[in-house]
C-alpha distance (Angstrom), angle and dihedral (degrees) to the residues before:
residue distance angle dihedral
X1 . . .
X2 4.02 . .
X3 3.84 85.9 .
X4 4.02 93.7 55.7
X5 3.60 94.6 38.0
X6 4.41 88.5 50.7
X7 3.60 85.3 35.4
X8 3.67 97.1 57.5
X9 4.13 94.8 38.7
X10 3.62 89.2 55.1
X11 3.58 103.3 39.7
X12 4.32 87.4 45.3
X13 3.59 90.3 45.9
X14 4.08 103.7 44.9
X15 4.24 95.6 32.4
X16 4.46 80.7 168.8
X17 3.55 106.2 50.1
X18 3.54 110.2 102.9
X19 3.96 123.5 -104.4
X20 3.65 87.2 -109.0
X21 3.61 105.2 60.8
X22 4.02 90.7 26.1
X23 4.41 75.3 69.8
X24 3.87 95.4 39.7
X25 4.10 90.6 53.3
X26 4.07 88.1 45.8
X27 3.60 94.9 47.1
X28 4.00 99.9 60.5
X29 4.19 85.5 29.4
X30 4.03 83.2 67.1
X31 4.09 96.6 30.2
X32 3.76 117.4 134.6
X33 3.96 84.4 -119.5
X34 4.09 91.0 54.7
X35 3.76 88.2 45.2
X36 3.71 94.8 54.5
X37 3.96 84.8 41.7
X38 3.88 88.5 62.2
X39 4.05 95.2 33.6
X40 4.11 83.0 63.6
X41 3.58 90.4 46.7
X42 4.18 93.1 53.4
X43 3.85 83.5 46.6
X44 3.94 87.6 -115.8
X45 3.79 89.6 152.7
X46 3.94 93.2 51.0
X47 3.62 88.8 47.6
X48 3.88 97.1 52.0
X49 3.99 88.2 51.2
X50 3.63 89.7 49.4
X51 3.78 98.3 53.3
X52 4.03 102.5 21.6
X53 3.91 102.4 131.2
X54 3.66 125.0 -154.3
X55 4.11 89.0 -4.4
X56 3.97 112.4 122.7
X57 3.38 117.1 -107.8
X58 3.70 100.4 -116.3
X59 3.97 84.7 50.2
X60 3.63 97.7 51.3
X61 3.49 84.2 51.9
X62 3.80 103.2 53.2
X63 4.06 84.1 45.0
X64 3.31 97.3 48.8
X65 3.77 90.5 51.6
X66 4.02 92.1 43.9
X67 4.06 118.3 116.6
X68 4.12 87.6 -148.3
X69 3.63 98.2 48.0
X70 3.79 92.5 34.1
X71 4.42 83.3 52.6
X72 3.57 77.7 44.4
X73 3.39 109.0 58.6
X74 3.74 95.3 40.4
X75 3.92 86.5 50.2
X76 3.76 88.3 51.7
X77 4.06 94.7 48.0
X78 3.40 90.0 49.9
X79 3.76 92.9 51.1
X80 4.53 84.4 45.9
X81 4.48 80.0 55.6
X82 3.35 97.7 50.5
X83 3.82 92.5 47.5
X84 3.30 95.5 44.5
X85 3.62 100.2 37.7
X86 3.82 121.4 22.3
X87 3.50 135.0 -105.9
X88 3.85 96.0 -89.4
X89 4.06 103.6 49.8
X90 4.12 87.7 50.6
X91 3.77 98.3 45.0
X92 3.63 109.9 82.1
X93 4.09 91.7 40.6
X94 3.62 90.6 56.2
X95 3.72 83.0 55.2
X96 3.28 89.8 56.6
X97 3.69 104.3 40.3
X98 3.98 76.3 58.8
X99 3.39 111.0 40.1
X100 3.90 103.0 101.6
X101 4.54 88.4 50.3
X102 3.75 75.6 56.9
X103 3.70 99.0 55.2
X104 4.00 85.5 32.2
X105 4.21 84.5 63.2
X106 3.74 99.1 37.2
X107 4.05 93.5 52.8
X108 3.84 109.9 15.0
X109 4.42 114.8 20.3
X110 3.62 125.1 94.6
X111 3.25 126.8 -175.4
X112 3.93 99.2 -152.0
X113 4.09 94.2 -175.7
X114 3.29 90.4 56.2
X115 3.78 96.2 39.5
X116 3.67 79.3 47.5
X117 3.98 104.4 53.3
X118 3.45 93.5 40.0
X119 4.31 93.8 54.9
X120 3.74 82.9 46.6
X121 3.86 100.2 49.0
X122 3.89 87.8 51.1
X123 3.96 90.1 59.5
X124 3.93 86.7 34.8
X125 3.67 100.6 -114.1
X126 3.81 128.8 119.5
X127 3.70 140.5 -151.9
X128 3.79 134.4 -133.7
X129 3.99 127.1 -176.7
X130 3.39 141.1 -141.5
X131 4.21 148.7 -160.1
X132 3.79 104.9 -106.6
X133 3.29 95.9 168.3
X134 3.94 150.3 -15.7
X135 3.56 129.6 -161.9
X136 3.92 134.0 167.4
X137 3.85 138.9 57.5
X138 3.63 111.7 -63.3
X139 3.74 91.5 -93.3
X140 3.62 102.2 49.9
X141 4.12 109.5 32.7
X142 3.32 136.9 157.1
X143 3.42 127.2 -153.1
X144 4.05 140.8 -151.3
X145 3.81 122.0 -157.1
X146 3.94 138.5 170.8
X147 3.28 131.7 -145.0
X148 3.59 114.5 -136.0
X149 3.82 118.9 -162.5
X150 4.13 108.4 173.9
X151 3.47 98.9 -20.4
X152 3.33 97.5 -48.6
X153 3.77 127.7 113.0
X154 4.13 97.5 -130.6
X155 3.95 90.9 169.3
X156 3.77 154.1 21.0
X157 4.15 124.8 -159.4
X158 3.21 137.7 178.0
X159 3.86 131.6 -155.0
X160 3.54 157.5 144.5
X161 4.12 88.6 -95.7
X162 3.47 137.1 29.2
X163 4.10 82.9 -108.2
X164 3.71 97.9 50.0
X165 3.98 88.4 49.3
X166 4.05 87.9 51.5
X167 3.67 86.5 46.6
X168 3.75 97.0 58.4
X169 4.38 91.0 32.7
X170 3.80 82.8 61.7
X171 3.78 95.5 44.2
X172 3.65 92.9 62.2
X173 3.96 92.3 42.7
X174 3.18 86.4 59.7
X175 3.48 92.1 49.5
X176 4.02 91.5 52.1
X177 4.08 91.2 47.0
X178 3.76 85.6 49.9
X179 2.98 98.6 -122.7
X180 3.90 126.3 157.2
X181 3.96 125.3 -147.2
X182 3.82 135.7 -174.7
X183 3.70 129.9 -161.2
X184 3.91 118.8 -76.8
C-alpha cells in the first residue's frame, strides 16, 4: 500500500522523468531507513514507550529507539489503516506523512551502489563487497565494508549496517573512478 500510494504521487506528479529514476526515487521514498524517518516524526517511538505492557523498561527503551522496529511499527499501522479504512481514505495522508522523504530523494539521496554498478556495467566491470569489520553489542554495531571493483579494494565505509557501510565504500569508489553522481 505505501508503495502504490508513493508510486502513484510520484509518477502523477513527474509524468517526464524516466521509468528508471521514477523507481530509484520510490525505492529510498519506501526504504526501511525513510520509514523509521517518518515513524519518529508521528512520534511512533514515544507512543510504543508509553503503552509497552509487560516490556522492561530498559527494553522498551532500546525498542522504542530502534530504526527496524520504529520502520516496523509504522509499516504495521499502515497495514491496521488500510484494513480498517480502504485504500482511498489513507492515500493522500500517506502522501503527506511522506512528502518531505520525497523532496529528501528528489534533491539530496544517492544511491552510490547503484550509481556505482551502473558506471561499472557501462565499462563492463562489476563490483562485489565485503565485511571488513564489525564492532558493537548486537544492538548498537557498526560496521566496515570495502568495495572491491577487479580485485582492487576502491573503498572503505563505515556504518550502522552492513548497507550503510556499502553505501559510503561505494561513495568513495566512486570518488577514486572519478566518477560524479547527482541525487535520484
Amino acid at each position: 500500500m505505501l508503495e502504490l500510494a508513493i508510486a502513484r504521487e510520484l509518477y502523477e506528479r513527474y509524468p517526464d522523468f524516466s521509468e528508471g529514476r521514477l523507481a530509484k526515487i520510490r525505492s529510498h521514498v519506501v526504504s526501511r531507513a525513510s520509514c523509521a524517518v517518518v515513524a519518529r516524526q508521528l512520534n511512533l517511538g514515544q507512543q510504543l514507550a508509553e503503552h509497552g505492557v509487560e516490556i522492561p523498561d530498559d527494553e522498551l527503551h532500546r525498542l522504542s529507539h530502534n530504526r527496524n522496529v520504529l520502520a516496523a511499527l509504522l509499516e504495521a499501522a499502515l497495514a491496521a489503516l488500510f484494513l480498517e479504512h480502504g485504500f482511498e481514505p489513507v492515500e493522500q495522508p500517506i502522501v503527506q506523512a511522506f512528502a518531505g522523504r520525497i523532496d529528501y530523494a528528489l534533491t539530496s539521496h544517492v544511491d552510490y551502489k547503484t550509481e556505482l554498478q551502473e558506471a561499472l556495467a557501462r565499462r563492463g566491470m562489476s563490483v562485489s563487497y565485503s565485511v571488513l569489520d564489525v564492532a558493537g553489542p548486537p544492538h548498537d554495531r557498526r560496521f566496515r565494508c570495502a568495495a572491491v571493483i577487479d580485485g582492487e579494494q576502491l573503498g572503505v565505509g563505515a556504518g550502522e549496517s552492513k548497507k550503510a557501510a556499502e553505501q559510503e565504500a561505494a561513495k568513495e569508489a566512486l570518488a577514486a573512478l572519478g566518477v560524479e553522481v547527482s541525487a535520484a
